[in-house]
One Martini backbone bead per residue (centre of mass of N, CA, C, O) as a GRO file, in nm:
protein
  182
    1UNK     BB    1  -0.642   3.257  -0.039
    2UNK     BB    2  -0.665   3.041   0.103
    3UNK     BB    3  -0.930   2.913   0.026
    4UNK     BB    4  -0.846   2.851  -0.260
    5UNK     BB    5  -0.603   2.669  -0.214
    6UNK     BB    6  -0.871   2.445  -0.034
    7UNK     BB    7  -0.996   2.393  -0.312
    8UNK     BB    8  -0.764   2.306  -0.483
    9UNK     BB    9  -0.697   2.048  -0.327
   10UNK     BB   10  -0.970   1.872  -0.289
   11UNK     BB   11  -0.947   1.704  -0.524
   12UNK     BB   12  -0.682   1.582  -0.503
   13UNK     BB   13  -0.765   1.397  -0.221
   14UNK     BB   14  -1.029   1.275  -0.350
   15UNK     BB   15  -0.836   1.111  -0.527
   16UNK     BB   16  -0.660   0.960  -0.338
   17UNK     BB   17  -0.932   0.816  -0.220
   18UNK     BB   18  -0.973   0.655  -0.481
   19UNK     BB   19  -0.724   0.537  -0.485
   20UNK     BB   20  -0.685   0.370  -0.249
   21UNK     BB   21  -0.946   0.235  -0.242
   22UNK     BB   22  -0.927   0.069  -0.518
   23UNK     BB   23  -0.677  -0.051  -0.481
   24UNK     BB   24  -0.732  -0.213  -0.187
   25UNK     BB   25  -0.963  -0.340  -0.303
   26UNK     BB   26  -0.866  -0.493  -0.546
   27UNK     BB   27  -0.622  -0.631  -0.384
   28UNK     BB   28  -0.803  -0.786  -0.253
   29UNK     BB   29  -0.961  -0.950  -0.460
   30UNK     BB   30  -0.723  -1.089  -0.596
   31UNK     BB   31  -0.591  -1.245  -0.349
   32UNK     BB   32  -0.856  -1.392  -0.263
   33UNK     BB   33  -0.876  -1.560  -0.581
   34UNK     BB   34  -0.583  -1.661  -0.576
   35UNK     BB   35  -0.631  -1.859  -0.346
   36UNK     BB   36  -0.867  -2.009  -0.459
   37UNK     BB   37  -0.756  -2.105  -0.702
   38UNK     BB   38  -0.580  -2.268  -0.539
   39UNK     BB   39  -0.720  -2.383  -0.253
   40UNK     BB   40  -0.959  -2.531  -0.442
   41UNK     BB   41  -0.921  -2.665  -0.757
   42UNK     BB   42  -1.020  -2.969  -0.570
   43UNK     BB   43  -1.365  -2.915  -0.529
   44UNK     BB   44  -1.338  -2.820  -0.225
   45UNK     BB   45  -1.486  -2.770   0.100
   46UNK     BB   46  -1.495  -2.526   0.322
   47UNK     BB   47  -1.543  -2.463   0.629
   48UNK     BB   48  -1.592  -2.185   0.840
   49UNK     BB   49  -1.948  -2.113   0.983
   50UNK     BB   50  -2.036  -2.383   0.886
   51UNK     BB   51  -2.368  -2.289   0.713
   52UNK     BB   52  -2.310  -1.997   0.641
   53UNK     BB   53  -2.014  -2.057   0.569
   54UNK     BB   54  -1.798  -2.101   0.279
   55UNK     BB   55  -1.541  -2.286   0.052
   56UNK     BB   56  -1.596  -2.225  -0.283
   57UNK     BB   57  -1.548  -2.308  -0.594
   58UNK     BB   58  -1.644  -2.083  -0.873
   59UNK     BB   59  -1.780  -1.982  -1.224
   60UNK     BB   60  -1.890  -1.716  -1.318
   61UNK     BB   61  -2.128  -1.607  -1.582
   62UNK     BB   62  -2.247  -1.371  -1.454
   63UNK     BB   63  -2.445  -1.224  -1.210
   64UNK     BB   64  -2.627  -1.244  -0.999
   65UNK     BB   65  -2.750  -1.549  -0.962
   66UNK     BB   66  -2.631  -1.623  -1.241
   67UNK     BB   67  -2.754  -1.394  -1.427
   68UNK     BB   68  -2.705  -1.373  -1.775
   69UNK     BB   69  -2.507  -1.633  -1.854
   70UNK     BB   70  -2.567  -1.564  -2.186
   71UNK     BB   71  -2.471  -1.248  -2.138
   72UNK     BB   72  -2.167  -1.167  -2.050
   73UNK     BB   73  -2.089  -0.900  -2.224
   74UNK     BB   74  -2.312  -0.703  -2.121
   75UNK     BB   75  -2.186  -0.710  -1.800
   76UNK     BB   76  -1.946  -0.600  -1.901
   77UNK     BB   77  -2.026  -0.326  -2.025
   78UNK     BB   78  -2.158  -0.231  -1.804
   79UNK     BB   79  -1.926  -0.233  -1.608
   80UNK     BB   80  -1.735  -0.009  -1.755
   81UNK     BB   81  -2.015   0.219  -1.773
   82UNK     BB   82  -1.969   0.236  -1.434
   83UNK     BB   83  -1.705   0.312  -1.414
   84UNK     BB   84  -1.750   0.584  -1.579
   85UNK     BB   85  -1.963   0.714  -1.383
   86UNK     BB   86  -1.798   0.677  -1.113
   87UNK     BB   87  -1.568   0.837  -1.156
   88UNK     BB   88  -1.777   1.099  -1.309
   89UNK     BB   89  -1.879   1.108  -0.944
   90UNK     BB   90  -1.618   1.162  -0.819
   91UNK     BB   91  -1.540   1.446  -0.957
   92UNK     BB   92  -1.767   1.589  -0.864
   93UNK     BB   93  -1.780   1.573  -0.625
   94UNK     BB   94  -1.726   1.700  -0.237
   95UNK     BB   95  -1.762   1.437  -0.111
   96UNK     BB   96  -1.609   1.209   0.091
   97UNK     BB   97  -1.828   0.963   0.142
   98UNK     BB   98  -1.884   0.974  -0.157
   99UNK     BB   99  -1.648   0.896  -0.240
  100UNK     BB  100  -1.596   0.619  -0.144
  101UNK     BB  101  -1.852   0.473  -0.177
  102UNK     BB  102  -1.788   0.500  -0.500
  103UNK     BB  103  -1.487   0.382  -0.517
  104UNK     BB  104  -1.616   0.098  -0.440
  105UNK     BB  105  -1.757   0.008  -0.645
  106UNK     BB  106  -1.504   0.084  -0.837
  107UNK     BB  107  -1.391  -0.190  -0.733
  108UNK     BB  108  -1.617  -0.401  -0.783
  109UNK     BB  109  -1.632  -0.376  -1.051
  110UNK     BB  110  -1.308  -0.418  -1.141
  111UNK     BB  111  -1.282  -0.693  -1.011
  112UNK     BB  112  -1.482  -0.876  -1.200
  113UNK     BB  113  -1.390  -0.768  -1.445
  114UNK     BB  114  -1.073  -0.879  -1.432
  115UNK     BB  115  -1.222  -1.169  -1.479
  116UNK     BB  116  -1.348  -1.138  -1.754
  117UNK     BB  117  -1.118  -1.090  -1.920
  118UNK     BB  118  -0.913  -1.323  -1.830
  119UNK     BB  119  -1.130  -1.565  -1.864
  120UNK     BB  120  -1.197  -1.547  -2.156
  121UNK     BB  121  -1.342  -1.688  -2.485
  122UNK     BB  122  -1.396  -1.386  -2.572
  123UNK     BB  123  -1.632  -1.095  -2.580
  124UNK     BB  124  -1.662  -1.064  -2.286
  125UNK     BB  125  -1.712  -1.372  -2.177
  126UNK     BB  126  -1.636  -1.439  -1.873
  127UNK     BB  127  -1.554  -1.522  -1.568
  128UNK     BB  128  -1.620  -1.550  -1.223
  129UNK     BB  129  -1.457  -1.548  -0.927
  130UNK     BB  130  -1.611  -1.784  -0.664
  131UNK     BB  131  -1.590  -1.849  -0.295
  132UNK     BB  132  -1.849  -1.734  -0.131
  133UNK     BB  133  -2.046  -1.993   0.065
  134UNK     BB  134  -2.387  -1.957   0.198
  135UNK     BB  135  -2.610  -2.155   0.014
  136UNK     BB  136  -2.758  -1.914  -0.200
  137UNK     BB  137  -2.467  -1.811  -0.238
  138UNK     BB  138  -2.184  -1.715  -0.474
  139UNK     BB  139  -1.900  -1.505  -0.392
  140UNK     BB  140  -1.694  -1.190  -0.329
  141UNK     BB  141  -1.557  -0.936  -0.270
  142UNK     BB  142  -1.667  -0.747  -0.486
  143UNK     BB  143  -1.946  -0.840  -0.379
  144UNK     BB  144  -1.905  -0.685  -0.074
  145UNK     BB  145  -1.825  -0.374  -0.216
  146UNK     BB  146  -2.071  -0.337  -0.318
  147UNK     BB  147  -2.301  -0.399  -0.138
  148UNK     BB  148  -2.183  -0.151   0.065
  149UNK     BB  149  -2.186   0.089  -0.101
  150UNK     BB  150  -2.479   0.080  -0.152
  151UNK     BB  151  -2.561   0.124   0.162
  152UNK     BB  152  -2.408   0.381   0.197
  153UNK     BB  153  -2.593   0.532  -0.046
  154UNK     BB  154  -2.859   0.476   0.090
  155UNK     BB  155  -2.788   0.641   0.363
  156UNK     BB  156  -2.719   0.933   0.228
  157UNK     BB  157  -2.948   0.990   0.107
  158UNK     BB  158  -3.200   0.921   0.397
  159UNK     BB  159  -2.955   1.148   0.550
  160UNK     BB  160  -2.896   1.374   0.338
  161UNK     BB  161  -2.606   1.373   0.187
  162UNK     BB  162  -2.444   1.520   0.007
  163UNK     BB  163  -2.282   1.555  -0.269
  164UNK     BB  164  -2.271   1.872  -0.246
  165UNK     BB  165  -2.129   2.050  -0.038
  166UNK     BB  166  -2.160   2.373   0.147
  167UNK     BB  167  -1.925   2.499   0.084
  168UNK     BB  168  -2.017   2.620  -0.220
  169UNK     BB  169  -2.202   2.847  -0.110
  170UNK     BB  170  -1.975   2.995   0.008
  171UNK     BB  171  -1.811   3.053  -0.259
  172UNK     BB  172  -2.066   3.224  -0.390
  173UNK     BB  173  -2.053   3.470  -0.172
  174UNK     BB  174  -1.791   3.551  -0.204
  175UNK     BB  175  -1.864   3.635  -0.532
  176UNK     BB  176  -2.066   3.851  -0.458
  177UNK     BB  177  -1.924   3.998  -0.281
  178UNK     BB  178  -1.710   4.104  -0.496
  179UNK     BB  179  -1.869   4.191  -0.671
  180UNK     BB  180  -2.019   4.424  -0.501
  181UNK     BB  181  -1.741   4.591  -0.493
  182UNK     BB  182  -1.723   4.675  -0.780
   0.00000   0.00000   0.00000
């Protein structure tokens, strides 16, 4: 009984997981933007770490290294079909490590998304609010919890990390036991 209990609830874990990383990563990534939108739009660059950090505002109407600007409303479609495959996969996982990577990329995607929306001149063609300025690209919060989730899930990958724990075999095994009693 216990474990069945045990089991139960840990989907719901995950979606607190799920929700959690998503809230604090999107409003970090939105209050980060709405500095920038402020704090930038006369035009200057702040320098941070030298030549390493700027803070420089720019509208990305593309997708990484401005690729796509003619095309921003299928990045922003693709963008939409990945936060629900991206769902649709932390509701699979029963791995906690994998719920976080995966909650965090829907978090990066959504970031983004939300400013494809709000900054539109048409259908899904804004552009995205960029403002960490490295030198040979300019990015966001959203683009560094991309790119985090990414390294995450290729180490998951490499290292073996199952997307799904092993402990479903032993509900299996606990089944068949159940079975063979009968």
């Amino acid at each position: 009984m216990t474990e069945s209990i045990s089991i139960a609830r840990r989907p719901r874990t995950r979606v607190a997981v799920f929700a959690c990383v998503v809230i604090v990563a999107v409003a970090i990534d939105q209050l980060t933007k709405f500095w920038a939108l402020h704090a930038l739009s006369d035009g200057r660059t702040v320098p941070v770490l030298g030549s390493l950090l700027r803070f420089t505002l720019v509208f990305n109407p593309g997708a990484s290294l401005g690729f796509g600007s003619s095309q921003t409303w299928i990045i922003s479609v693709f963008a939409i079909v990945a936060c629900i495959a991206l769902a649709v996969l932390v509701w699979r996982t029963r791995s906690m490590w994998w719920t976080v990577f995966l909650s965090l990329a829907f978090a990066g995607a959504l970031g983004n998304l939300i400013d494809r929306c709000m900054y539109a001149q048409g259908f899904l063609n804004g552009k995205v609010v960029d403002f960490l300025n490295y030198g040979w690209s300019v990015g966001n919060v959203a683009d560094i919890e991309l790119m985090v989730a990414g390294i995450g899930i290729v180490a998951m990958i490499l290292f073996g990390v199952p997307f799904d724990e092993p402990h479903r075999k032993a509900d299996h095994s606990h089944q068949s036991k159940e079975a063979g009693a009968r």
